[in-house]
N, C-alpha and C positions, 0 to 999 in steps of 0.2 A: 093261310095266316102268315102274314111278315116275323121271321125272326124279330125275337124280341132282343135291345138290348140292357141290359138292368143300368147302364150308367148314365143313359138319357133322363133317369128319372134323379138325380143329382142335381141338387142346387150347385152348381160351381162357384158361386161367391159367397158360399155359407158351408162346408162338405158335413156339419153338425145338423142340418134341416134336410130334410127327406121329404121329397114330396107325396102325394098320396100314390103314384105309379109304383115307387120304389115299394113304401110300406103296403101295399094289397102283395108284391111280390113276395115279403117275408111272410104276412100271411097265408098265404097260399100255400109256400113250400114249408110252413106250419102243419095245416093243414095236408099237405098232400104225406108229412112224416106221422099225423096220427093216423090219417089211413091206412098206410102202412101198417102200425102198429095194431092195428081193427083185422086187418088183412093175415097179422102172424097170430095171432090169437085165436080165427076160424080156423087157420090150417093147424093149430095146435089141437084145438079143440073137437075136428073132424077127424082126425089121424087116430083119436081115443074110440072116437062115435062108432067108427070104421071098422075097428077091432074090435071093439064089442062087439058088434054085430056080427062080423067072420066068424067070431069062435070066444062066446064070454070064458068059457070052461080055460082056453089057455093064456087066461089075461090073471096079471097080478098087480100088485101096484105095491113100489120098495118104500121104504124111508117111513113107513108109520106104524102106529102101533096095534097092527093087526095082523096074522102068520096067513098064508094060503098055502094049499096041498103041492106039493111038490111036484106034481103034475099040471098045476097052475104056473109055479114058478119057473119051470122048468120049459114048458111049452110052447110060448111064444112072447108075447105083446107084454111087455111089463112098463106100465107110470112108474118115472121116478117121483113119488110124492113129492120131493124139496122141489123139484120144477115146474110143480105143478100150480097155474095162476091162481090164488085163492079169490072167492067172489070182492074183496076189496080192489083187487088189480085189477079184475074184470069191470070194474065198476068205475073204477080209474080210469083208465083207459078208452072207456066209454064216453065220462064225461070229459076227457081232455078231446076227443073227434066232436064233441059239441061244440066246445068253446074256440077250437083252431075253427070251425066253421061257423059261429057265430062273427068272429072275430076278421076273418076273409068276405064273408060278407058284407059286413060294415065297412071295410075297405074297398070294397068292390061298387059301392052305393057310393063313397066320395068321387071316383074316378069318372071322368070327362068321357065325353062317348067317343071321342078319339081314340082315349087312351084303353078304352074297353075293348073298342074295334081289333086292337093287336095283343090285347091279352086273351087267357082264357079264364071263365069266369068259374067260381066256385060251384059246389051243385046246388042247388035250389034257387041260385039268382038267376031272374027274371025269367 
C-alpha cells in the first residue's frame, strides 16, 4: 500500500472544506484511539482475572469499604478500588468503539475506490 499523505485530501482553495479522504482519516484515527482505549481496559481487566486465579487468598482490593485478613493484604495482588473502571466506564467505553466505528464507516462508504485503494479500511467494511 502507497504511503498515504493526509494533505492530498485538502481543498486548497477552501482549507475550511475537508474532503471525504481527509475526514474517513479523522475517523479512523478516531476509531483506531477507542480501540485502544477497548484494548487498556482488557489488559486491565485480565491483569485482575489473572491474579485471581494464581492465588484469590493473596488478592485484596484498597480504597472500599470492606477490611481483608492481613494475609490477604499483605500477600500479594491488591485492586486499587478508586482505579478501578466502574460498569458506567465500561460501558462508555464500549459505546464510544461503536460510534468511532460506525462513524469511519460511514466515511469509508463516501470515499472513491481510488481513495480506498490507498487507505486502509475500517473493520467490518466490505
Amino acid at each position: 500500500m502507497p504511503a498515504v499523505d493526509p494533505n492530498q485530501y485538502f481543498d486548497t482553495k477552501d482549507l475550511t472544506k475537508i474532503d471525504p479522504g481527509h475526514k474517513y482519516l479523522d475517523a479512523k484515527a478516531k476509531l483506531d484511539s477507542a480501540e485502544k482505549a477497548v484494548t487498556n481496559l482488557v489488559s486491565c481487566l485480565d491483569q485482575v482475572v489473572n491474579a485471581l486465579r494464581k492465588d484469590p487468598w493473596s488478592f485484596s482490593v484498597s480504597n472500599v469499604k470492606v477490611s481483608f485478613p492481613t494475609e490477604a493484604v499483605m500477600g500479594g495482588y491488591s485492586l486499587n478500588g478508586d482505579e478501578w473502571p466502574s460498569a458506567q466506564q465500561i460501558a462508555e467505553t464500549l459505546a464510544a468503539l461503536h460510534q468511532a466505528r460506525k462513524e469511519a464507516t460511514s466515511a469509508w462508504a463516501s470515499l472513491s475506490p481510488a481513495d480506498r485503494s490507498n487507505l486502509p479500511p475500517p473493520p467490518g467494511a466490505d
